[in-house]
C-alpha positions in Angstrom: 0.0 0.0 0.0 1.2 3.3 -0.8 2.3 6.1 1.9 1.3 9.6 1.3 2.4 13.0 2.7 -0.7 14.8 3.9 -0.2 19.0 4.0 -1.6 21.7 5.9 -1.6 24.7 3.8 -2.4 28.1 5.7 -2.2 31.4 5.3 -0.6 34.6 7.6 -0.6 38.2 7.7 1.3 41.2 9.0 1.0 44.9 8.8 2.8 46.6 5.8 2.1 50.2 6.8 -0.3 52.3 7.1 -0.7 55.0 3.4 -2.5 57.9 2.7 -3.8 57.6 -1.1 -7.2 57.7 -3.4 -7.9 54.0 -3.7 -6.9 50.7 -2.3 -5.1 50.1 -5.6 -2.4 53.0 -4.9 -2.1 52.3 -1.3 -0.8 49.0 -2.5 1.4 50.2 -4.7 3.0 52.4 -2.6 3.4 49.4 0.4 5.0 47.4 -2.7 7.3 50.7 -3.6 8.3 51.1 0.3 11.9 50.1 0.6 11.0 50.6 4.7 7.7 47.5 4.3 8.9 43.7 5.1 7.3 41.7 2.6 9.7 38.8 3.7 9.2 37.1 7.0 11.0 33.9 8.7 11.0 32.0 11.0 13.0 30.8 14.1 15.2 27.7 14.1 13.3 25.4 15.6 9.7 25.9 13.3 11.6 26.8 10.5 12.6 22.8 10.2 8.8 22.2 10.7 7.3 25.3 7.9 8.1 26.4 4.6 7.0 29.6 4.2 6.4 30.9 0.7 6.4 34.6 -0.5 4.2 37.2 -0.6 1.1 36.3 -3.0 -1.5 38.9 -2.2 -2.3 42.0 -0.6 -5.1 43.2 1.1 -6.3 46.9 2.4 -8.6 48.2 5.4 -9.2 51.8 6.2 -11.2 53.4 9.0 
């Protein structure tokens, strides 16, 4: 019988920045143009061996 790896895959967030602009579309633009944003997170030693993390793959905006 054949063995099988079984995944989780999930998601996690951080906070970019906060952007003053028109639209959602520009604030994002301007997170993606700030040298100053971490797009990149790791993680420590010890999870690292347990979780791959991948990049950045989308982008979402709240305002008040």
């Amino acid at each position: 019988m054949p063995k099988y790896r079984v995944y989780a895959i999930a998601t996690a967030s951080w906070l970019l920045g906060e952007y003053e602009a028109d639209d959602e579309n520009e604030a994002k633009q301007m997170a993606d143009d700030d040298n100053e944003a971490d797009l990149y997170k790791s993680l420590c030693h010890q999870c690292a061996d347990e979780i791959d993390l991948g990049d950045v793959w989308k982008t979402e905006t709240e305002s008040d």
